[in-house]
C-alpha positions in Angstrom: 115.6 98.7 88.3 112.3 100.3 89.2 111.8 103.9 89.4 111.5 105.3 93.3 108.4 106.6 93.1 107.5 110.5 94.7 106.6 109.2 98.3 109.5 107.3 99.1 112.0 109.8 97.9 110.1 112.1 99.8 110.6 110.2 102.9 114.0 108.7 102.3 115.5 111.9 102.0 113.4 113.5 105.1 114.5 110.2 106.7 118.2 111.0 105.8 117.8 114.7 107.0 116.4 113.1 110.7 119.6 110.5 110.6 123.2 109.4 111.2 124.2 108.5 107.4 125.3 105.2 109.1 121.7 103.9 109.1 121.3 103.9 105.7 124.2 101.7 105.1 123.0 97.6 103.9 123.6 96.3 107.6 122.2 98.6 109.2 118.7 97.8 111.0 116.9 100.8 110.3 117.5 100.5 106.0 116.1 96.9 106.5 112.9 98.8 107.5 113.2 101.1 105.0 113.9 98.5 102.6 110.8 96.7 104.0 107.9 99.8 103.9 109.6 100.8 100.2 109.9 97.3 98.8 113.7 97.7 98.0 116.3 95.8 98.2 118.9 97.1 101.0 121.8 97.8 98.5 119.2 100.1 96.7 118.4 102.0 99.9 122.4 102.3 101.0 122.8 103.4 97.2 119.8 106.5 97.6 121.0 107.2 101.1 125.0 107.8 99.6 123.5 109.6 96.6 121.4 112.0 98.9 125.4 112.7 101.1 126.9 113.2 97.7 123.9 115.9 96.2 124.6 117.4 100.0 128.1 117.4 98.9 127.9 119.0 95.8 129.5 115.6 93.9 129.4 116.1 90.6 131.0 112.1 89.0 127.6 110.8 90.5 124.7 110.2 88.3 122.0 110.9 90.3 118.0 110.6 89.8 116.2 114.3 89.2 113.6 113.1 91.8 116.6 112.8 94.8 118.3 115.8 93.8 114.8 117.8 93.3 113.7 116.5 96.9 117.3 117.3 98.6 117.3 121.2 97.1 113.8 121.1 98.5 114.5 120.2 102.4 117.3 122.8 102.2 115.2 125.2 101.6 112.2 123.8 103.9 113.1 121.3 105.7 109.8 121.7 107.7 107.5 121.5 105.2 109.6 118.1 103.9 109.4 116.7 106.8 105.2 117.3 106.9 105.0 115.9 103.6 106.7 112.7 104.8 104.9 112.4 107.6 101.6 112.7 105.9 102.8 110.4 103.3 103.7 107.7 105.9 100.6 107.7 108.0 99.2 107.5 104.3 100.8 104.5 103.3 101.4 103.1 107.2 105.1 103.6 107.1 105.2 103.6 111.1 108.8 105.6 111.1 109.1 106.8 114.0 111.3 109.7 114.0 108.8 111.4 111.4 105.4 110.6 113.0 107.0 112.1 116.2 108.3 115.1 114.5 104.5 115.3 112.4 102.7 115.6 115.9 105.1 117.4 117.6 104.0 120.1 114.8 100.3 119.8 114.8 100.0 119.9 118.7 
């Protein structure tokens, strides 16, 4: 299993932050993109989406990657400058989600 690197769990968890959690589940459309930009498989996506709900949730029995948790403690306590950093990251690496490019030039204008 490869390592997620610092840009996608940057955006993945601003992604989760601009969701319903039911997009991240394997069937839904919008983690086949996400799959698709990050190179994933869908079950690994549906597994970092449920691992960002359970660091929200204070679940303890989860063993969770430093890099997830580091970037969920992060957006709650600027969720504005996370969601900059994704956005910059995806026009960076042309990850055209939507819902972050809008919130990105919603800022700057």
């Amino acid at each position: 299993m490869a390592k997620w690197s610092e840009d996608q769990c940057i955006v993945l968890v601003a992604l989760f932050f601009l969701s319903e959690f039911k997009e991240g589940d394997d069937s839904h459309d919008f983690n086949l993109k996400i799959s698709k930009y990050f190179k994933r498989s869908r079950a690994s996506v549906d597994m970092q989406w449920r691992n960002i709900k359970s660091v929200l949730n204070d679940e303890r029995n989860r063993f969770i990657a430093a890099n997830i948790r580091h970037w969920v403690a992060f957006g709650i306590n600027d969720l504005p400058k996370l969601k900059s950093m994704a956005g910059s990251i995806c026009i960076k690496n042309n990850w055209r989600f939507k819902r972050i490019i809008d919130y990105q030039d919603s800022v700057e204008n």
